[in-house]
C-alpha positions as CSV (number, residue, x, y, z in Angstrom):
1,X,96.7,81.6,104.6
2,X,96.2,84.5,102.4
3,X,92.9,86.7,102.4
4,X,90.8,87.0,99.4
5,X,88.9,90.5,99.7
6,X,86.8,91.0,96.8
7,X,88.1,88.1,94.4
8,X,88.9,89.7,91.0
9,X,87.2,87.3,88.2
10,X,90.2,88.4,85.6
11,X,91.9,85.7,84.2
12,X,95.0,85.4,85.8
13,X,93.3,85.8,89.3
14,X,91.1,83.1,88.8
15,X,93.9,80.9,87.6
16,X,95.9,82.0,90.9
17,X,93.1,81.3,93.1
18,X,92.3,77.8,91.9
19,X,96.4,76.9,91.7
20,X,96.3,78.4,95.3
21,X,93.2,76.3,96.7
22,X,94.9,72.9,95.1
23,X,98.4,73.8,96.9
24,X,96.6,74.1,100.4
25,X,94.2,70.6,99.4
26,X,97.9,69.3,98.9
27,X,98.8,70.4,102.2
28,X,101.7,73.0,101.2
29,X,102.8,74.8,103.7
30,X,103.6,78.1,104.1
31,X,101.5,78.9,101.2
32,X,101.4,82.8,101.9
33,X,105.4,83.3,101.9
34,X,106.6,85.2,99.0
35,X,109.7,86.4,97.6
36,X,109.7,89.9,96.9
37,X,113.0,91.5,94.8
38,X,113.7,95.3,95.1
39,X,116.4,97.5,93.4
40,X,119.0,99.3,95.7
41,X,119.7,102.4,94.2
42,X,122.6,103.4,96.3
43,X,124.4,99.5,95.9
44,X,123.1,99.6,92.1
45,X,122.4,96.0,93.5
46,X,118.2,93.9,93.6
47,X,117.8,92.3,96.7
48,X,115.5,89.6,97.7
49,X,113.2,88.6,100.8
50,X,110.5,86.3,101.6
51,X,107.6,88.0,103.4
52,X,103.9,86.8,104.2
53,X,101.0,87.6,102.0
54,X,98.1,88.8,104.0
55,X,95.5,89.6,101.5
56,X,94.4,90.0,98.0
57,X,91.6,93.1,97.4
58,X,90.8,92.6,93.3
59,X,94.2,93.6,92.2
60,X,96.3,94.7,95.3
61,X,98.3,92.0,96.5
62,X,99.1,93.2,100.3
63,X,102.0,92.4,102.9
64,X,103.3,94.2,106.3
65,X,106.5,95.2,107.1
66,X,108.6,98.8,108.6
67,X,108.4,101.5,106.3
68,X,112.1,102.0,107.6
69,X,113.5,98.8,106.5
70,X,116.0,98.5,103.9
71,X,113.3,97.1,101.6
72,X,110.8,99.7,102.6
73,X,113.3,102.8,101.7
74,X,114.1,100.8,98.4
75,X,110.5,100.5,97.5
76,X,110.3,104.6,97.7
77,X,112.9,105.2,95.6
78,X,111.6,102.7,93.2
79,X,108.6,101.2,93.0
80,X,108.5,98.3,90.6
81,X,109.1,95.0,92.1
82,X,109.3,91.3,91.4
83,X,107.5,88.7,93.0
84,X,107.9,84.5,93.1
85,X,106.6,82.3,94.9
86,X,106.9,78.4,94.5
87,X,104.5,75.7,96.3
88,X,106.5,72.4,96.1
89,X,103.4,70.5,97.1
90,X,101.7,71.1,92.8
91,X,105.4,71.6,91.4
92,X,103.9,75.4,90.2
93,X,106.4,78.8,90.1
94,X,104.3,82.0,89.6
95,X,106.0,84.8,88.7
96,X,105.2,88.5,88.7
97,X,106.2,92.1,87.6
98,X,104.4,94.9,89.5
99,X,104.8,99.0,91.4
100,X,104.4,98.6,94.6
101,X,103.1,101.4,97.0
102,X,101.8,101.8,100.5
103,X,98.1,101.3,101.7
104,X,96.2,103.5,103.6
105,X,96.6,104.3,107.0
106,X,93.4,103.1,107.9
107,X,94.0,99.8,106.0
108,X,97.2,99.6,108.7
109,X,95.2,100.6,111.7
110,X,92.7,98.1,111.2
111,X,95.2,95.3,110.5
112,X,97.0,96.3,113.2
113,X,94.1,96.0,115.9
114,X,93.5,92.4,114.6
115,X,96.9,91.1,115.6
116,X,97.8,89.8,118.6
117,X,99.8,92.1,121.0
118,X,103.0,90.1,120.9
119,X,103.0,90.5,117.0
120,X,102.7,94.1,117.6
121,X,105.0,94.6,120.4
122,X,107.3,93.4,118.0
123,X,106.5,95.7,115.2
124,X,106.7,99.0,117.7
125,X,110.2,97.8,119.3
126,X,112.2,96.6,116.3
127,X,114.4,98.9,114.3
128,X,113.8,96.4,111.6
129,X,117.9,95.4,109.8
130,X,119.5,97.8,112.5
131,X,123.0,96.2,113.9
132,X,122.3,95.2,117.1
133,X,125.6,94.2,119.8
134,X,123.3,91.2,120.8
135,X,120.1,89.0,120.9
136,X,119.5,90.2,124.0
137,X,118.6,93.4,123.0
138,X,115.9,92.3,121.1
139,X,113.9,90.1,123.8
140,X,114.7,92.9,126.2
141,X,113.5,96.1,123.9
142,X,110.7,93.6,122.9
143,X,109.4,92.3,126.7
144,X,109.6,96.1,127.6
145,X,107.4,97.2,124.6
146,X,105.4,94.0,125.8
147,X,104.7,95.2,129.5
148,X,103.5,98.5,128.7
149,X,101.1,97.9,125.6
150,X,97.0,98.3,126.6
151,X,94.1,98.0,124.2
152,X,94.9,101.6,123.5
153,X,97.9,101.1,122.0
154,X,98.1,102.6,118.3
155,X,99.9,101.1,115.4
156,X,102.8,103.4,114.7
157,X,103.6,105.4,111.8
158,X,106.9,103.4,110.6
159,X,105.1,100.3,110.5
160,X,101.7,99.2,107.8
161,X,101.0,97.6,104.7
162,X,102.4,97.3,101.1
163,X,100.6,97.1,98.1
164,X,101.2,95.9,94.9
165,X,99.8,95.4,91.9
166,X,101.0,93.2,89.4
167,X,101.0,93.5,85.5
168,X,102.8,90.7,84.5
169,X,102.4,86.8,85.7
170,X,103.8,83.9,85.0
171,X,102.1,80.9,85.8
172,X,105.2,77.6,85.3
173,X,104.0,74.2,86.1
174,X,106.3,71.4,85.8
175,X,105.5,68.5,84.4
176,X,107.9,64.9,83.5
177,X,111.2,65.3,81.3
178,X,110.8,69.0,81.9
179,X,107.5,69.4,79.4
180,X,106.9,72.1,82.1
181,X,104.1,74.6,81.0
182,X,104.9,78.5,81.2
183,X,101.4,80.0,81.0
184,X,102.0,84.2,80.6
185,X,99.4,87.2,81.2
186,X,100.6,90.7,80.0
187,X,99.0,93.9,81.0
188,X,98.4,95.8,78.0
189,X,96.1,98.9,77.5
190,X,94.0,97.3,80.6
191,X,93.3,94.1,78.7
192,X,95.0,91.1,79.8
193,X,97.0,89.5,76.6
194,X,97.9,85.8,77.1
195,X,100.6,83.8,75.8
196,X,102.1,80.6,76.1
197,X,106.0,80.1,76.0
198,X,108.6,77.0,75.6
199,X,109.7,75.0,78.6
């Protein structure tokens, strides 16, 4: 589930939000994974991942992940993503250009106190992408973590939340012999400039 703070009522928000609210009375699951594409600067190659959208505050579209992570050092050295996701369940693709940046620290914290301590035990003891000799490394680095955790336990500084925010979507909805609709919103001089385009 994704959490709407502060529901923007610009266009391409409200669209979003009503596609979004018909996916989950369709039953689609997993409705908050997302695929966000980076640019590696070093590999001159874009890489792709699917992380879980937690929230939506007007036009910040926010996820959590380690600020060391491939993706996270790839985000600093630049900041314009792309976004998909696809909900099977209402055939729709929404697409999105947007510059990505971190939230605040006290955004973090208080997401961080909300989750449960196994979640966060497993934020603090992964070196997120790190070569590891085995599995067993994990459960052990993460039972440890586990053991000595308390209510006192802070978030730490390599791990919080992403922000972007968008200034392109692309709203496709696919209808019989590929008459699929391509409903476009264009950030331009802070108005939002709408188009339509061929299947």
């Amino acid at each position: 589930m994704i959490n709407f703070l502060n529901p923007s009522l610009e266009k391409p928000y409200i669209l979003f939000q009503s596609l979004y609210q018909k996916a989950l009375d369709h039953g689609q699951k997993g409705v908050e994974a997302i695929s966000v594409s980076s640019f590696n600067k070093g590999a001159n190659e874009v890489e792709a991942r699917y992380v879980n959208l937690k929230y939506i505050d007007v036009n910040e579209w926010i996820f959590f992940s380690n600020y060391n992570s491939p993706k996270g050092q790839q985000f600093e050295s630049h900041n314009q993503v792309s976004v998909l996701i696809y909900w099977e369940s209402i055939n729709t693709q929404i697409r999105m250009k947007a510059k990505i940046s971190k939230t605040s620290s006290e955004f973090s914290d208080k997401h961080f106190q909300g989750r449960t301590k196994e979640k966060n035990a497993l934020a603090i003891s992964s070196n997120q992408s790190q070569v590891i000799g085995s599995f067993d490394e994990v459960t052990k680095n993460f039972n440890e973590t586990l053991e000595v955790m308390t209510s006192e336990t802070h978030r730490p500084d390599f791990w919080g939340g992403y922000s972007f925010i968008p200034y392109y979507f692309e709203f496709w909805q696919g209808h019989e012999n590929r008459l699929n609709k391509r409903h476009v919103f264009k950030l331009q001089d802070d108005q939002w400039k709408e188009q339509l385009l061929q299947p």
